[in-house]
C-alpha positions as CSV (number, residue, x, y, z in Angstrom):
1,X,-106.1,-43.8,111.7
2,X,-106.8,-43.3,115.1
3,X,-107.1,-39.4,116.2
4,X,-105.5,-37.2,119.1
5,X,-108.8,-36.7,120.8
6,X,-108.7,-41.0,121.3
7,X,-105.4,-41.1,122.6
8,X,-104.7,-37.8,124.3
9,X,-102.5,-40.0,126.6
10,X,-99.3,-40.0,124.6
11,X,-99.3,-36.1,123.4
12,X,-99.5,-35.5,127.1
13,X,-97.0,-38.1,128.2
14,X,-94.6,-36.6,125.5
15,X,-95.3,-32.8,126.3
16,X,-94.8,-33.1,130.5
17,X,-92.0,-34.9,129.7
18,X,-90.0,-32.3,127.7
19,X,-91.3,-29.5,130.3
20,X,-89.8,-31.7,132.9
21,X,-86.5,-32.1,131.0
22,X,-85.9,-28.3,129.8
23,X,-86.9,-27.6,133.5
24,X,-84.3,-30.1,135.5
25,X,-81.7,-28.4,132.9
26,X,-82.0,-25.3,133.8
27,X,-83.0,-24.4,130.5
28,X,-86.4,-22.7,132.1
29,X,-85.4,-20.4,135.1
30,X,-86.0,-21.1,138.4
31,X,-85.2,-24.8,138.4
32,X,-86.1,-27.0,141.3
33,X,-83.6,-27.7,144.3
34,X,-81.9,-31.2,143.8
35,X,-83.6,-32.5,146.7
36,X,-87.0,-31.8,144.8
37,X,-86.6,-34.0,142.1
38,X,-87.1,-37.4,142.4
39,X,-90.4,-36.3,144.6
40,X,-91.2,-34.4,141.3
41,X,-90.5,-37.2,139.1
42,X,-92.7,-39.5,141.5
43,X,-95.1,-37.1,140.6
44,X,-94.6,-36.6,136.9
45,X,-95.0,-40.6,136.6
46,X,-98.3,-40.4,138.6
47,X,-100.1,-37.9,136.8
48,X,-99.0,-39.6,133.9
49,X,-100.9,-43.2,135.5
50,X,-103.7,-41.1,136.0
51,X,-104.1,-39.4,132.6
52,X,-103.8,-43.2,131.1
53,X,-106.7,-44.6,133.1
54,X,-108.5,-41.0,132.5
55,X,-107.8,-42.1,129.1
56,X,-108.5,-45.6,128.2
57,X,-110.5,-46.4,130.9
58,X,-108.9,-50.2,131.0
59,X,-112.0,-53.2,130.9
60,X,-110.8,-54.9,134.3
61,X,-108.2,-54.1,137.1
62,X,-106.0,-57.0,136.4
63,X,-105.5,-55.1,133.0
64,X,-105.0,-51.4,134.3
65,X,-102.3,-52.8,137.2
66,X,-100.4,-54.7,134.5
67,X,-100.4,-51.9,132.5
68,X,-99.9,-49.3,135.0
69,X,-96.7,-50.9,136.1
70,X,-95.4,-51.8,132.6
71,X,-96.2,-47.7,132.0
72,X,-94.8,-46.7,135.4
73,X,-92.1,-49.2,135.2
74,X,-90.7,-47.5,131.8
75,X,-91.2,-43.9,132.7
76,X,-89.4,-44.8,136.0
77,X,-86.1,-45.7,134.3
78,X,-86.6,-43.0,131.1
79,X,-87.1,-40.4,134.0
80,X,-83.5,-42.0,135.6
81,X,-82.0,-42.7,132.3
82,X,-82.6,-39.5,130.5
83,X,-83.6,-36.4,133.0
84,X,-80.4,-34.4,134.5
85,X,-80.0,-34.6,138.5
86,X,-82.3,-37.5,138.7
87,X,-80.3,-41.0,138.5
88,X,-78.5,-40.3,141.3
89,X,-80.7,-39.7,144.2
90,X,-84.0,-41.5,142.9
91,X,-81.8,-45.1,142.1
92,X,-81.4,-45.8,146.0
93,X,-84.5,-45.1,146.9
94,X,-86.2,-47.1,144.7
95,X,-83.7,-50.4,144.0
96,X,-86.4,-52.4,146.2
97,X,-89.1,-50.9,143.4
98,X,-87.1,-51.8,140.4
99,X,-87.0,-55.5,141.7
100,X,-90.2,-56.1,142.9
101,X,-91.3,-54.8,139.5
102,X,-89.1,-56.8,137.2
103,X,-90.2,-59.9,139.4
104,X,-93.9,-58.9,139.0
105,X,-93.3,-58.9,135.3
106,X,-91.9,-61.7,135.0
107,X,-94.4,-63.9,136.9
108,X,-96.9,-62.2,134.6
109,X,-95.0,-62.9,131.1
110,X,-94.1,-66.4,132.7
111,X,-98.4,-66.9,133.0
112,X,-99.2,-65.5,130.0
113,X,-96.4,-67.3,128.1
114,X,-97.8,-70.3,129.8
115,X,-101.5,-69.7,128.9
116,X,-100.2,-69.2,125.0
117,X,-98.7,-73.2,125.0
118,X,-101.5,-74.0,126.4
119,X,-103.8,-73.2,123.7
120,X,-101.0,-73.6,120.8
121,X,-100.2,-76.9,121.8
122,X,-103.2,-78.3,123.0
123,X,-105.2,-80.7,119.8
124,X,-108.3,-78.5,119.6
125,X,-106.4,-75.3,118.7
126,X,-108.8,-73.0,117.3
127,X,-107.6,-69.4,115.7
128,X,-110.7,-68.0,117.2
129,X,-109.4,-68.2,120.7
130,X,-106.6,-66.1,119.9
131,X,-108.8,-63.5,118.2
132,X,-110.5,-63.0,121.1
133,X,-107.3,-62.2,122.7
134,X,-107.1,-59.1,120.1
135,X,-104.7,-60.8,118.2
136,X,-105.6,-60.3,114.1
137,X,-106.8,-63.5,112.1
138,X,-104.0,-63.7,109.7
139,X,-101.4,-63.6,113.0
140,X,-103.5,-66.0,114.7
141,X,-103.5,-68.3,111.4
142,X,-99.4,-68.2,111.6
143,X,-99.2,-68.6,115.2
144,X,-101.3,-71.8,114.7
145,X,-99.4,-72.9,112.3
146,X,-96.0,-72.6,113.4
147,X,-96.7,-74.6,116.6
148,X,-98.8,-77.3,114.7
149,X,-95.0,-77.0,113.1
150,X,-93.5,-77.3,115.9
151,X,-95.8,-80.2,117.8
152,X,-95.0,-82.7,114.9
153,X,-91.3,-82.0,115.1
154,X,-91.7,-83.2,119.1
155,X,-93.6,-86.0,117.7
156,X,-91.2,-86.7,115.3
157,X,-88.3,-86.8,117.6
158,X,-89.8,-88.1,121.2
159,X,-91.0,-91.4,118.6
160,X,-95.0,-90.5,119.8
């Protein structure tokens, strides 16, 4: 079981959070001015970027980006979602944000979706090339299987 001092990440994303919720609520005296928010929320999802690379140190750039804007992405719209006093003035200024994210993730599931058919339904499937990807053996084993599955049902029907 994986300890707090490996993934430090999550107690702090969790804990910053709350302060930030019981403090837009009024809850803790002396909130912030409405005006202040959305620039503190900005900041909140920043530090929160930061303390995830601080954390995990990601193998490659392509992987922290990705992940860093699937992370940002989400504590963007919990922040708008779920904080009081937020929604309202941090939705117009980031609408161009929201789209050029949800267009960046889908070019990147669209590739990676891609890259999966590829080796599923290519002849030399070999499990070992998803285990590589991190996926576990038995996972890989049934992901094989369902699109060796799947390529004889084409064959079946196309006449090949």
């Amino acid at each position: 079981m994986p300890s707090i001092r490996e993934n430090w990440c999550y107690l702090y994303g969790l804990s910053s959070y709350f302060f930030l919720f019981l403090w837009f609520s009024r809850i803790i005296p002396a909130s912030p001015p409405q005006m202040a928010r959305p620039g503190l929320v900005c900041l909140w999802i920043g530090s929160l970027l930061a303390s995830f690379f601080w954390c995990y140190r990601p193998r490659s750039l392509r992987q922290g980006v990705i992940r860093s804007l699937s992370l940002g992405g989400s504590a963007l719209w919990l922040a708008q979602a779920t904080l009081p006093g937020v929604s309202s003035g941090l939705a117009g200024r980031t609408g161009w944000l929201r789209a050029l994210g949800v267009s960046l993730a889908l070019v990147c599931e669209g590739a990676a979706l891609i890259a999966l058919l590829r080796v599923l339904f290519g002849r030399e499937c070999d499990p070992r090339l998803l285990e590589d990807q991190g996926v576990p053996p038995l996972i890989a084993r049934l992901i094989l299987a369902e699109a060796r599955f799947w390529r004889r049902v084409l064959e079946f029907l196309t006449g090949r």
